[in-house]
C-alpha positions in Angstrom: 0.0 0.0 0.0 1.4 3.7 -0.9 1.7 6.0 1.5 -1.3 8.4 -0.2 -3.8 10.2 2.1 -6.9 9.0 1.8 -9.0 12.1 1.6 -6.9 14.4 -0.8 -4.5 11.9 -2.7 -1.5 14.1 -1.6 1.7 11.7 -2.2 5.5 11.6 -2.3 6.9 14.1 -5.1 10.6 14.0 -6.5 12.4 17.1 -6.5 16.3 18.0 -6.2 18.5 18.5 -3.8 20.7 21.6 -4.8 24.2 22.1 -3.2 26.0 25.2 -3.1 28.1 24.5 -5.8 24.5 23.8 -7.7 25.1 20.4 -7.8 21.5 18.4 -8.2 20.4 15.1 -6.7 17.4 13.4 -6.9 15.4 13.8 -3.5 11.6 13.0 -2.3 9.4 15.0 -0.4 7.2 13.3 2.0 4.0 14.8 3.4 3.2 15.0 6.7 1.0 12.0 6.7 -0.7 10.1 10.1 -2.1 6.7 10.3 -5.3 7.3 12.2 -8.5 5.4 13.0 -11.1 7.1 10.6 -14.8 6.0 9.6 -14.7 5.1 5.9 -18.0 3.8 4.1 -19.7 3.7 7.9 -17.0 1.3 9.0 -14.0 2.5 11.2 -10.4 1.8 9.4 -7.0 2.8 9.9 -5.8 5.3 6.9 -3.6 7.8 6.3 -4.6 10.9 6.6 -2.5 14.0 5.7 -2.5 16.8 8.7 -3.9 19.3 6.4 -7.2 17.5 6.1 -7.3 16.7 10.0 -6.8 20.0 10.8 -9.6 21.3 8.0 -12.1 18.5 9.5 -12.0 16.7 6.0 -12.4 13.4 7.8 -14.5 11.9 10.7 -12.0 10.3 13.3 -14.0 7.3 15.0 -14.0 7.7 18.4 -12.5 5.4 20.6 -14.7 2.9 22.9 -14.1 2.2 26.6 
């Protein structure tokens, strides 16, 4: 499984890594992505979700029992 969040599809993107000398490597960029018990399809499962939609309330955490 890719590390994708579940709500917006933000992924891993390729970019460079630039040295002073302007030297380029290949580099990724991760998001900031959180494995967190959501309710998908009325049924609670354990996605990742990237902070961004947490904090904008894009998905409905299930709640947890006892």
């Amino acid at each position: 499984m890719a590390r994708k969040c579940i709500s917006c599809g933000k992924k891993p993107v390729i970019g460079h890594t630039v040295s002073h000398s302007n030297r380029k490597t290949l580099r990724k960029f991760m998001p900031n992505l959180q494995k967190v018990n959501i309710i998908v399809a009325g049924k609670k499962s354990k996605e990742y979700v990237c902070t961004k939609c947490l904090k904008a309330g894009k998905v409905q955490k299930a709640l947890a029992r006892g």
